[in-house]
C-alpha positions in Angstrom: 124.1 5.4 -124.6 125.3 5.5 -121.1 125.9 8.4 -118.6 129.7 11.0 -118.7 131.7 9.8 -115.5 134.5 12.4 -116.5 133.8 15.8 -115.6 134.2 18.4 -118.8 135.1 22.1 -118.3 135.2 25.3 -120.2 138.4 25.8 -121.1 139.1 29.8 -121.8 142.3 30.1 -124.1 143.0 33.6 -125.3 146.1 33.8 -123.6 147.3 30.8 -124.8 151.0 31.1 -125.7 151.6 28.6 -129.4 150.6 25.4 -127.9 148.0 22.0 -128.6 147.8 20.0 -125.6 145.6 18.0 -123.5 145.9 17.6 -120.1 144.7 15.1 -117.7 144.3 15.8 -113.7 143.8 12.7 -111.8 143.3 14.8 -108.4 140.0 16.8 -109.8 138.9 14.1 -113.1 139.3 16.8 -115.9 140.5 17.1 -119.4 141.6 20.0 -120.9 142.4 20.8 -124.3 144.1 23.6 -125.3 144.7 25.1 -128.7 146.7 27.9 -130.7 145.0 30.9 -130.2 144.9 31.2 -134.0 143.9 27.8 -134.8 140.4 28.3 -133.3 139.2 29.4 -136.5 140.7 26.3 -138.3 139.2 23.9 -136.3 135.7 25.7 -135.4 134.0 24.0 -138.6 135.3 20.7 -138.0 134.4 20.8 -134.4 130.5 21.8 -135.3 130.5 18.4 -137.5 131.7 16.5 -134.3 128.9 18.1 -132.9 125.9 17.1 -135.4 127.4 13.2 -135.1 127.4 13.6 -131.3 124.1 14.7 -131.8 122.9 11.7 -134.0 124.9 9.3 -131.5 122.2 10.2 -128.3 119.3 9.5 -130.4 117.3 6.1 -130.0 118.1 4.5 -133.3 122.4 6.0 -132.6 122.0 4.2 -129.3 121.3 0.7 -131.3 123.8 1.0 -134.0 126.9 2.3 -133.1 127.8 2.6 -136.6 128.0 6.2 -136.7 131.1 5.9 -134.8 133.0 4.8 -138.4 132.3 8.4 -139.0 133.5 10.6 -135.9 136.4 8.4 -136.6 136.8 10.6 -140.1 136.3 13.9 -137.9 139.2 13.2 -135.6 141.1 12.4 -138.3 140.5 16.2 -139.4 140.8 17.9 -136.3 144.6 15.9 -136.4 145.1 17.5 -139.8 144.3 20.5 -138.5 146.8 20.0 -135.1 149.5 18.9 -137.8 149.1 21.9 -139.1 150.4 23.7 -136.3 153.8 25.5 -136.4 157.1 23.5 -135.6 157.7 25.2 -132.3 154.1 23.5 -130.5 155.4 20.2 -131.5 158.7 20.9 -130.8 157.5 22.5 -127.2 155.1 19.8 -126.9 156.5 16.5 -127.4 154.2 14.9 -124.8 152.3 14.2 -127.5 153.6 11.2 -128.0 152.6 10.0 -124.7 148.8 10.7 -125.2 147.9 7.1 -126.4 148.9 6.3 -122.6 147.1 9.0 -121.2 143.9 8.0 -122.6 144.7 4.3 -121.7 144.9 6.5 -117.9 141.4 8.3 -118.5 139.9 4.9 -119.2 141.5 2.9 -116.4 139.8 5.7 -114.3 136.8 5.6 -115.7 136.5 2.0 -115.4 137.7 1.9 -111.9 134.6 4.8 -110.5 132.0 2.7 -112.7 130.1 -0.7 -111.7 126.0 0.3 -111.6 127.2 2.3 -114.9 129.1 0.3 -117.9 130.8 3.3 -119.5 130.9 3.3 -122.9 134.1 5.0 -124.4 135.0 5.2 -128.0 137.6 3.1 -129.3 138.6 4.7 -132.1 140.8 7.5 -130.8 143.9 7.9 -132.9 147.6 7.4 -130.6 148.0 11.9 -131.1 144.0 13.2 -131.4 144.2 16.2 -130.1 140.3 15.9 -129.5 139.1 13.8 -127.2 135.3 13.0 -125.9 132.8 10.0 -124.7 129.7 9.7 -126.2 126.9 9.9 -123.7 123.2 11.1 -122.8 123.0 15.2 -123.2 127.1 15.2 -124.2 127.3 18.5 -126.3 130.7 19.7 -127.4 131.1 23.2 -129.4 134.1 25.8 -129.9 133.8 29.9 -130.2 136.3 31.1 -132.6 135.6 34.5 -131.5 136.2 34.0 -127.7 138.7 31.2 -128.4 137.3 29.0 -126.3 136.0 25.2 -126.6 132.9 24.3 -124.7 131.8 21.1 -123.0 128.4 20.4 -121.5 125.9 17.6 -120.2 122.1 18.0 -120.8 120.7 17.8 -117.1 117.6 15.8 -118.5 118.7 13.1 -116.4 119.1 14.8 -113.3 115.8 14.5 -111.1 114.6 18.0 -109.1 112.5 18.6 -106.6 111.9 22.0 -105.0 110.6 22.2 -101.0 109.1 25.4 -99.4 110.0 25.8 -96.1 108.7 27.5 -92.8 111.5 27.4 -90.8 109.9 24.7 -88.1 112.6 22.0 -89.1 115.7 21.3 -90.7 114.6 17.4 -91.9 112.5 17.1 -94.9 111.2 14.1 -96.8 112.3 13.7 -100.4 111.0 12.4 -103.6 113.9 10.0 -104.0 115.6 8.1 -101.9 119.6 8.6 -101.8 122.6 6.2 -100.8 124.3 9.4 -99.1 124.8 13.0 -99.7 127.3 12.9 -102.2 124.4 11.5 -104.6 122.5 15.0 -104.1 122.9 18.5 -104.9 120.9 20.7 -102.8 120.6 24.3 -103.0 119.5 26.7 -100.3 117.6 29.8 -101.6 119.9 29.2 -104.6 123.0 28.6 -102.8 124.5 25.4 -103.3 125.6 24.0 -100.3 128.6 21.6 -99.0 127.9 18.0 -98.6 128.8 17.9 -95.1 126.3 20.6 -94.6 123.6 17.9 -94.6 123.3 14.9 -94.5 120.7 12.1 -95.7 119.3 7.9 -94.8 117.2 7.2 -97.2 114.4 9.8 -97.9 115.4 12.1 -95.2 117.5 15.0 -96.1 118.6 17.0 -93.0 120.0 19.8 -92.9 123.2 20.8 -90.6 122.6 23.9 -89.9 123.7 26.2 -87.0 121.2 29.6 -88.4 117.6 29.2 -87.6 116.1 28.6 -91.7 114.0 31.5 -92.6 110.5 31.1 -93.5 109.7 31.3 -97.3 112.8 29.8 -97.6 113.5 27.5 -101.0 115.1 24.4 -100.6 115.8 22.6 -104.1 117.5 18.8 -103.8 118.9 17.4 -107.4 119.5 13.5 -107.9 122.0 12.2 -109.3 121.5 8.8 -109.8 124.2 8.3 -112.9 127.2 9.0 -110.0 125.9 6.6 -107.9 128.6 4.1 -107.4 129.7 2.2 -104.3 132.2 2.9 -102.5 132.0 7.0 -102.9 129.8 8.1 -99.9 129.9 11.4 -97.3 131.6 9.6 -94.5 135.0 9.2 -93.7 137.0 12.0 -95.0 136.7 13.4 -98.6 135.8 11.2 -101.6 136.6 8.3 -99.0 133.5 6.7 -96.7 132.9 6.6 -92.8 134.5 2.9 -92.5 138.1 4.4 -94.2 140.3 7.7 -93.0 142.5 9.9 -94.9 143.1 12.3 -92.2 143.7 10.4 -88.5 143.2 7.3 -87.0 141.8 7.5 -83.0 142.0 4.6 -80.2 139.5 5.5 -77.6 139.0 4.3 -73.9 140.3 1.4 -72.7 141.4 -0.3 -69.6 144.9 -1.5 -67.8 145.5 -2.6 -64.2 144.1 -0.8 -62.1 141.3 0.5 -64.0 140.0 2.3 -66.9 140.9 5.5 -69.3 139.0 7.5 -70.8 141.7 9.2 -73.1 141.2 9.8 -76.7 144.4 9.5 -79.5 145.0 10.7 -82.0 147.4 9.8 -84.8 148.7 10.8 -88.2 147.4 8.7 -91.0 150.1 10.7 -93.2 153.4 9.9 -91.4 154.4 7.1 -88.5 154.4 8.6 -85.8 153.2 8.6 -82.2 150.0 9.4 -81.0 148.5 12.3 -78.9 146.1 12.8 -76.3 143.2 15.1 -77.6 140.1 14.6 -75.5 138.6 12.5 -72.8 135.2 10.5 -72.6 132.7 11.4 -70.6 133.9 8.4 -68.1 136.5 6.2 -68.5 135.3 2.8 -69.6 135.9 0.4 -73.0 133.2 0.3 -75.3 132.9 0.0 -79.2 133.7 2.6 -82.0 132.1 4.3 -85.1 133.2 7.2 -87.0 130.6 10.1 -89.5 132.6 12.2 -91.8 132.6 14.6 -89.0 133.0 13.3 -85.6 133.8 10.2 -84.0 131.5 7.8 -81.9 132.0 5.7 -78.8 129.1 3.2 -77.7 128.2 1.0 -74.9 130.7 -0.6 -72.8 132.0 -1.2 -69.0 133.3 1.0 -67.0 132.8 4.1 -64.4 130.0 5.4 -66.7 126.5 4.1 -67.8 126.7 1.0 -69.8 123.9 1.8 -73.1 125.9 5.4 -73.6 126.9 6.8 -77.0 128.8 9.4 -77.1 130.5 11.4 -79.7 133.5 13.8 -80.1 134.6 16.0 -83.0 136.8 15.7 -85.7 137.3 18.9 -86.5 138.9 20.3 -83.5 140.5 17.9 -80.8 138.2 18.3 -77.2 136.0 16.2 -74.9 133.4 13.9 -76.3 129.7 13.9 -74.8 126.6 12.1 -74.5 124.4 12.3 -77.1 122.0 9.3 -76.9 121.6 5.6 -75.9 122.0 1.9 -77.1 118.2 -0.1 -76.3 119.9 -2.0 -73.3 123.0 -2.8 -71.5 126.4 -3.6 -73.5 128.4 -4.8 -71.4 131.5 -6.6 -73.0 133.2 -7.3 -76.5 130.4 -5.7 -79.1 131.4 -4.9 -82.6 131.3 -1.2 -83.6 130.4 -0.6 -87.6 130.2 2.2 -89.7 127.6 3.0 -93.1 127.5 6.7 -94.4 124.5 7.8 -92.5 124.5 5.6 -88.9 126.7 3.7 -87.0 126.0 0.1 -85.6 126.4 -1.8 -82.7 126.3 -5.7 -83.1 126.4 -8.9 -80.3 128.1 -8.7 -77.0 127.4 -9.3 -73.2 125.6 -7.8 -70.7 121.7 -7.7 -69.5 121.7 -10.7 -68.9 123.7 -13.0 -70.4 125.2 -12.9 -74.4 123.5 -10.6 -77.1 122.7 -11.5 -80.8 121.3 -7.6 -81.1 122.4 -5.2 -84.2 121.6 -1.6 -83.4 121.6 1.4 -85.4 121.7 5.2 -84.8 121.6 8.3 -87.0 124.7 10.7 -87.4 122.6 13.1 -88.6 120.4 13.7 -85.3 121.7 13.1 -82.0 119.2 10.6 -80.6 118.9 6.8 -79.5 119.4 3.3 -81.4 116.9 1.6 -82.1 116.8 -2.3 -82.9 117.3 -3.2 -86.4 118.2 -7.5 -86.6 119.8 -10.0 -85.2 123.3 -11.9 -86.0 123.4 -15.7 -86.6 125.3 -16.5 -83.1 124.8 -14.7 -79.5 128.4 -13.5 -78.9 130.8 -11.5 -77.2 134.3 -10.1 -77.6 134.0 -10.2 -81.6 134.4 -7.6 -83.7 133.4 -5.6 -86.7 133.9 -4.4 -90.6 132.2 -2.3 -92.8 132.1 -2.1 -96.3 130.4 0.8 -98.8 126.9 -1.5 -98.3 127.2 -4.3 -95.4 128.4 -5.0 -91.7 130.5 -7.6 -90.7 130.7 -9.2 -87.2 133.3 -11.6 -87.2 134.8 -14.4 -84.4 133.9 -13.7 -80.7 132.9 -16.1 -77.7 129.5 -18.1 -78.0 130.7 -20.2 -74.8 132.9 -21.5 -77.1 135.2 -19.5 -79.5 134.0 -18.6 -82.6 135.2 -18.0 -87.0 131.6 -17.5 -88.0 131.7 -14.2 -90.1 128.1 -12.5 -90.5 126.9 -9.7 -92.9 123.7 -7.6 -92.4 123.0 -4.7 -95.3 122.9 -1.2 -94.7 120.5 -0.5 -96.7 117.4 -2.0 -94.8 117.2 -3.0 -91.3 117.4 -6.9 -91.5 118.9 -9.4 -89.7 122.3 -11.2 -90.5 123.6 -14.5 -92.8 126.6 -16.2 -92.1 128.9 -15.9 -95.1 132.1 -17.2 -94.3 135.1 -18.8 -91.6 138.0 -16.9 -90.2 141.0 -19.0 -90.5 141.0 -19.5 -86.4 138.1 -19.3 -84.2 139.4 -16.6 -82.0 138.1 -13.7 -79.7 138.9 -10.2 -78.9 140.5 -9.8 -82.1 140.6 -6.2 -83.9 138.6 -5.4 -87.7 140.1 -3.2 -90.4 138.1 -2.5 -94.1 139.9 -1.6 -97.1 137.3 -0.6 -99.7 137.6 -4.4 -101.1 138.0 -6.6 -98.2 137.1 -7.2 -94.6 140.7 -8.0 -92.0 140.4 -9.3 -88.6 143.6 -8.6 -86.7 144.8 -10.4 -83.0 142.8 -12.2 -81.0 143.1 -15.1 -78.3 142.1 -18.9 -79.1 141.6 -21.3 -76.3 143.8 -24.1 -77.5 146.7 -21.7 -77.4 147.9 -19.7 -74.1 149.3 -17.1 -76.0 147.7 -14.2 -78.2 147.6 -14.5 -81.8 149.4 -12.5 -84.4 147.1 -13.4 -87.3 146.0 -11.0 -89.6 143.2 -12.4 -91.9 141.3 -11.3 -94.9 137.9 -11.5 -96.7 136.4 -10.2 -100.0 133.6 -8.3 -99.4 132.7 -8.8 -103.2 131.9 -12.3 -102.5 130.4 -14.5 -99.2 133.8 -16.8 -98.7 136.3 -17.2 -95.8 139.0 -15.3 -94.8 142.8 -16.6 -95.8 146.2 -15.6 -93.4 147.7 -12.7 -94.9 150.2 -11.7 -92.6 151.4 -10.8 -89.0 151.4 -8.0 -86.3 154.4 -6.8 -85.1 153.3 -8.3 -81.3 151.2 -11.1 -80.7 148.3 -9.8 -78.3 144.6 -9.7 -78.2 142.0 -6.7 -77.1 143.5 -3.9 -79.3 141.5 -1.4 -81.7 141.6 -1.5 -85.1 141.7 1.7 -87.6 141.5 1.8 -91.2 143.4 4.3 -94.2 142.7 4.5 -97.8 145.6 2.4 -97.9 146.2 0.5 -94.5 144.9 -1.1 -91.6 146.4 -0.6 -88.0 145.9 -2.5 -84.9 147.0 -0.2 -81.5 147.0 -0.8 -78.0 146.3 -4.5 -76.9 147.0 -7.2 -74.6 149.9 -9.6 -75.1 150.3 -13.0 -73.0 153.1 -13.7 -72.2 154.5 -11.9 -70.7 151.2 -10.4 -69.5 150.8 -7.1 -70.2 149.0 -4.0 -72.0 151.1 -2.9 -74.9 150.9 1.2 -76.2 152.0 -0.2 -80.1 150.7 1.1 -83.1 151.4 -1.4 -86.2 150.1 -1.0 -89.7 149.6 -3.1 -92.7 148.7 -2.7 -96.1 145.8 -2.9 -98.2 147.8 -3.5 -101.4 149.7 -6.5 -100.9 149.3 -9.1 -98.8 152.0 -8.5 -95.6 153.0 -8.2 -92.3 152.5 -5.2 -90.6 155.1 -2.8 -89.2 155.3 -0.8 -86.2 155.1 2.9 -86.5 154.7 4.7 -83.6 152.8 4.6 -79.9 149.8 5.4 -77.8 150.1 8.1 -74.9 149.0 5.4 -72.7 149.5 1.6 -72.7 145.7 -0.4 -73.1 143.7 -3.2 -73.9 139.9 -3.3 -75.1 139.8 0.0 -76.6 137.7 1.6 -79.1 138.8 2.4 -82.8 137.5 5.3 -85.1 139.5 7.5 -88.1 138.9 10.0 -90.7 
């Protein structure tokens, strides 16, 4: 049998006026049934029955021979006998019954959609109006108390691996047992108290804890797997159930230069409406460098300028202020490096600078303020390209070898190794902008030496499979040297160069993920820029 990927409550119905419903809440993944008060009773034996199958189904032999479903069938044909029962005024109250067969067709859809390690396996005998509806899985337990009224679900945490730490109050990083893909695959509890996911975070087998209060000695630190929720694409960066390399919140174009010189501003704009953007913060110098964005704060890395050229810094998400150093890339980044973004660190890929063009991929943590360190190489020394990031790999895509480039690499996340071309851009182009949706990998702009303009191509490729990219659409402005942000639900490009006429352009334009189309422009930047730095959350 396979593992519950809808979460069951306890459903407490004494003050339930004369109603049998079930209700399904896409925003929080719960179910809940609710009965006549004084049809409890009725349905109590019935429900126990359920019970002993659901029992029989999670045994070894059950998990073989699914033949034991031909007879839960006959038990939700009795609990229906007993919601038929019901007086005239629940049906007549109720008449979404008749929309339930949907609804389940919803619940599964959902299901199917949050499950790719994990084939769920879902009954397929459930009647157009059951009024009882449950998967089958490891540890399921279902049971109803006519006495409290209430109808109970559970999951055995058999498959849930613990592990309980002492600690002595010298750190806040620990090693454990197993390693995890981020922290929404854990559960840790401090001295019993469970604590938020972005109250630590993890990379690998480190688990580190966030805190601002010194840990007491004695302490208890207890970290639970679990493995059966561990699908891609749900990580601890980026904003709620969304990841580092997609927003939900704001989208933010950092740094930047235009005639004379260079900014160090930081925008900020909605991801919610179109509107224009504000100024909420400054770099520690003004200079254009490469983004990455944590769950919590957003990251700006290398780059020329009035500042130091191997600086990361980082500013917060939570509150709108200054950003400030917190550690340095191995060498020199001069120009045009791609900026990417896993769960745990960020990455810095190719570029110029120290001497000459860099096929260098760097990683640092967001956990610990600290330096990169480096972790592979790309296929192609190169500068001016650009990066994507999906739930498992980086991207680096087009750029200047000495000639223009389409190669597109990928290097995982998962281990430090070096990169594989997997695919073409449909131009070889340079100083081009990278969006992610949470299937596919767009490159936005650019410049290409066989044409004097800027480009307006927006291209896209699956992350699902090594292929090239196809033209999807077009930006608003042709220009090259702009940022690029990504939604949930769209990519924008802001800021840029265009040519001709020659100048730095304060546009905002956004596309969508869903359909293949040209992006529309929906608000501006405080200041008018090229070669700026993208992050969101």
């Amino acid at each position: 049998m396979t593992d519950i990927n809808i979460k069951l409550q306890q459903l407490d119905i004494t003050n339930a006026s004369d109603n049998a419903t079930l209700i399904y809440s896409s925003a929080n993944n719960t179910l809940e049934y609710r009965l006549l008060a004084n049809s409890a009773e009725g349905l109590d034996t019935a429900i126990n029955t359920v019970q002993d199958n659901v029992d029989a189904l999670t045994s070894t032999a059950a998990a073989n021979d699914y033949s034991t479903y031909t007879t839960v069938t006959g038990l939700i044909n009795t609990v229906q006998a007993n919601v038929d029962a019901l007086p005239d005024s629940a049906a007549n109250d109720y008449s979404t019954y008749t929309t339930l067969s949907g609804l389940i067709d919803t619940v599964q859809d959902n299901v199917s959609s949050q499950t790719s390690n994990t084939q769920a396996y879902v009954a397929n005998t459930l009647v157009s109006n059951t009024a009882l509806i449950f998967e089958a899985g490891d540890g399921i337990s279902l049971s109803a108390n006519s006495t409290s009224k209430t109808i109970s679900f559970a999951v055995s945490m058999g498959n849930v691996t613990s592990q309980v730490i002492s600690l002595d109050g010298s750190a806040n990083s620990f090693t454990i047992n197993q390693s995890a893909a981020n922290s929404n695959m854990l559960l840790v509890f401090y001295n019993g108290l469970a604590q938020d996911p972005t109250e630590y975070s993890v990379d690998g087998t480190t688990l580190t804890l966030n805190n601002v209060d010194p840990i007491i000695s004695s302490s208890k630190l207890e970290i639970r797997h679990f493995d059966f929720f561990d699908v891609p694409g749900i990580s601890s960066g980026g904003g709620g159930g969304g990841s580092s390399f997609q927003g939900t919140v704001s989208g933010y174009t950092s740094g930047g230069t235009d005639a004379p010189g260079y900014t160090n501003v930081i925008d900020k704009f909605p991801f919610s409406s179109d509107s224009n953007a504000s100024d909420v913060g400054d770099l520690t110098a003004a200079q254009i460098g490469a983004g990455q964005s944590s769950s919590t704060h957003g990251y700006f890395s290398g780059g020329q300028g009035t500042g130091t050229y191997n600086k990361i810094e980082k500013f917060s998400f939570l509150a709108d202020g200054n950003a400030s150093d917190v550690g340095d890339l191995t060498g020199n980044f001069l120009d045009g490096f791609a900026g990417h973004s896993s769960s745990v660190s960020g990455y810095v890929s190719g570029g110029g600078g120290g001497p000459g063009l860099r096929n260098t991929i760097e990683k640092f943590p967001f956990s610990t303020d600290s330096n990169a360190t480096d972790v592979g190489d790309l296929t192609q020394a190169r500068q001016t390209t650009t990066g994507q990031s999906s739930p498992t790999n980086g991207y680096t895509s087009g750029g200047d070898t000495g000639s223009y480039s389409n190669v597109i690499d990928k290097f995982p996340f998962a281990t430090d190794a070096n990169a594989s071309d997997v695919g073409d851009l449909t131009q070889a182009r340079r100083l081009l902008a990278g969006q992610n949706s949470s299937e596919n990998g767009y490159t936005s702009g650019g410049r290409n030496p066989a044409i004097s303009t800027a480009l307006n191509t927006i291209d896209k490729f699956p992350f699902a499979t090594d292929s090239n990219a196809t033209d999807v659409g077009d930006l608003t402005v042709s220009r090259f040297g702009p940022a690029g942000q990504s939604s949930s639900e769209s990519g924008y490009n802001s800021g840029g160069y265009s040519a001709p006429p020659f100048i730095s352009r304060n546009i905002i334009d956004k596309f969508p993920f869903s359909s293949d189309a040209n992006a529309t422009d929906v608000g501006d930047l405080t200041q008018a820029r090229r070669s700026v730095a993208g992050q969101q959350v």
